[in-house]
N, C-alpha and C positions, 0 to 999 in steps of 0.2 A: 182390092183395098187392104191395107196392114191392118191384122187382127191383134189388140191390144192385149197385154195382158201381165201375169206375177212377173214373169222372165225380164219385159221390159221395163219394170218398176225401178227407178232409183233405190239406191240404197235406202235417203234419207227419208224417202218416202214410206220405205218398207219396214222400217224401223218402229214409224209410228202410228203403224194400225194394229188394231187386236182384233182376231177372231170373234166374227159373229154368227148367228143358226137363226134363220125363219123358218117355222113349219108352212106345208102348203097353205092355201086360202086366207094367210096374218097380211097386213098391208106392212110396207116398209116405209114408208111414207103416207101423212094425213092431210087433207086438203085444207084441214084448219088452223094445221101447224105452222111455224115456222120450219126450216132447216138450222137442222145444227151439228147436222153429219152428213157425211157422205161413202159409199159402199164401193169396195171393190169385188164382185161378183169372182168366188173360185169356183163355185158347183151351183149346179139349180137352173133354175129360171124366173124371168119374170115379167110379167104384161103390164104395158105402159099404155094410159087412153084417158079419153075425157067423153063425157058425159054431158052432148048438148041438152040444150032448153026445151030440143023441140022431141025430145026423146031418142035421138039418135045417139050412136056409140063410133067412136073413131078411135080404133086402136093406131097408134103411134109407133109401138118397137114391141120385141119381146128382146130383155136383155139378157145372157147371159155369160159362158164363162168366159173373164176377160172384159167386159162390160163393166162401167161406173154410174150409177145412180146419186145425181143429188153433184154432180162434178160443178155445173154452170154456176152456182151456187157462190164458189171463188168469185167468181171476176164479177157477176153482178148479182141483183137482188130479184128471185123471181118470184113474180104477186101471184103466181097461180100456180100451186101444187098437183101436178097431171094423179090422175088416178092411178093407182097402182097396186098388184096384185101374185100371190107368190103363187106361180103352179106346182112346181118340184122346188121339193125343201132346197132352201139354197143356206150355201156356205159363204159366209164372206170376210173381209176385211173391212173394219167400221174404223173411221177417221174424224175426231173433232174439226170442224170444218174452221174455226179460228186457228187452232192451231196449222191446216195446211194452209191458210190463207199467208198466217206468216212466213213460211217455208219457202212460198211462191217469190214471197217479194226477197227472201233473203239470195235463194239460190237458183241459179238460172236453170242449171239442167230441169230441175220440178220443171219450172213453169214451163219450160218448154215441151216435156214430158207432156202436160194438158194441152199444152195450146195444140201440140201435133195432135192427140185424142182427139179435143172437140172436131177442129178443122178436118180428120179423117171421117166422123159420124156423120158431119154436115152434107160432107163428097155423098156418102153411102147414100141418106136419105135423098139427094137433089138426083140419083142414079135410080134409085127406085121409082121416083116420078117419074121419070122418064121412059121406063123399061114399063110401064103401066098403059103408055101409051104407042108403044114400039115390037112390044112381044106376047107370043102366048102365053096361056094362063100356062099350058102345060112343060113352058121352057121355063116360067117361072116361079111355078111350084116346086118342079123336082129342084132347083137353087134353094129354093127356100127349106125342102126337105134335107138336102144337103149340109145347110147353113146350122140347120135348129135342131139336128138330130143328137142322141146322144148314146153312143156305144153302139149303132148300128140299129136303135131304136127311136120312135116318131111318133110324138103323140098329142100335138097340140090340137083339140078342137076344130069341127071343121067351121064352125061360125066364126070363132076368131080368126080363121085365115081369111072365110068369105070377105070382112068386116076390114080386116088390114089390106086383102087386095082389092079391096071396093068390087066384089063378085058376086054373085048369086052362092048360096049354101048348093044349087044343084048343082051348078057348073066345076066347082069344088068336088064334090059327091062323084062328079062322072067322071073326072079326069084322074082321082085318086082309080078306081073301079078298073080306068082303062090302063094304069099302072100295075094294078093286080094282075088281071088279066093280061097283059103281056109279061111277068113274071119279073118284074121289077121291085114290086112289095108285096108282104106278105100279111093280111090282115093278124092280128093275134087280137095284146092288150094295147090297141094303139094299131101303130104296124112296123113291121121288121123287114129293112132295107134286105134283100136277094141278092141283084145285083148291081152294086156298087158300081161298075162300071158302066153299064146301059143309063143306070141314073146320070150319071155325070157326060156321059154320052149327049143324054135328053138337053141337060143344062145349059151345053152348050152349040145347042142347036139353030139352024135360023129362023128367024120369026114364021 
């Protein structure tokens, strides 16, 4: 799937965001809020989830570089604010969300710019249900390692990953462990991809 990002930005889109900075653990979004902006992720990360009734957690995405938060916002009104949470400080571009509303409807390239974004996240996400029920944890963790890494480093939590691929924290635990030991990753602060290639080997393995 096409990875979004500054490179593919309109002009006129690029024009009218300013620099913003979240420290780790700030929310970027509040569940009581309204939206009145919307974020183009350059650096960082950040965890997307909700918080059932029955105390359960469903992590949804981790966004980042290249990622928009607060995008769907344009075209309709959303009553429920997903929880949301900065791991690594992230850098981004903050957008009045009226003013790109009017941009969309003025100039076709925008909106089309978004319309192929959402329409690409939708693919991604109905691809991961899928691959949930289709492939190893171990074909689609090193993906996921791949995907979320950053400078040849990895360190998202292993509950959040259990929690995003609906897993057990052991099965997580062991399949990392048996990446180590085949010298794939290297425990450190987090862990540090070895070799790159074996990993991507792994990714695209068969079920």
């Amino acid at each position: 799937m096409k990875k979004y990002g500054i490179c593919d930005l309109p002009d006129i889109l690029a024009e009218a965001g300013a620099e913003r900075r979240f420290p780790a653990g700030r929310n970027i979004f509040h569940v009581d809020e309204t939206i009145t902006h919307c974020y183009l992720i350059l650096s960082g990360m950040v965890k997307i989830y909700i918080d059932h009734e029955n105390g359960r957690r469903s992590i949804l995405d981790f966004a980042g570089k290249g990622d928009w938060l607060g995008e769907l916002s344009l075209f309709c009104s959303e009553d429920y604010i997903k929880e949301n949470k900065v791991m690594d400080d992230v850098v981004c571009l903050e957008f009045e969300l009226d003013q790109l509303k009017q941009v969309c409807k003025k100039d076709a390239e925008a909106a089309f710019y978004f319309a192929s974004y959402i329409s690409n996240k939708l693919m991604v996400r109905s691809y991961r249900m899928s691959e949930y029920l289709n492939y190893s944890l171990e074909k689609r963790l090193a993906s996921f390692i791949l995907k979320y890494q950053q400078n040849g480093k990895y360190a998202i939590p292993h509950t959040d990953v259990s929690e995003y691929m609906n897993v057990s924290y052991r099965h997580v635990l062991f399949v990392m462990k048996k990446f180590c030991d085949d010298g794939i990753l290297k425990k450190e602060k987090g862990y540090r991809i070895v070799d790159q290639e074996k990993l991507e080997e792994v990714s695209r393995s068969s079920p």
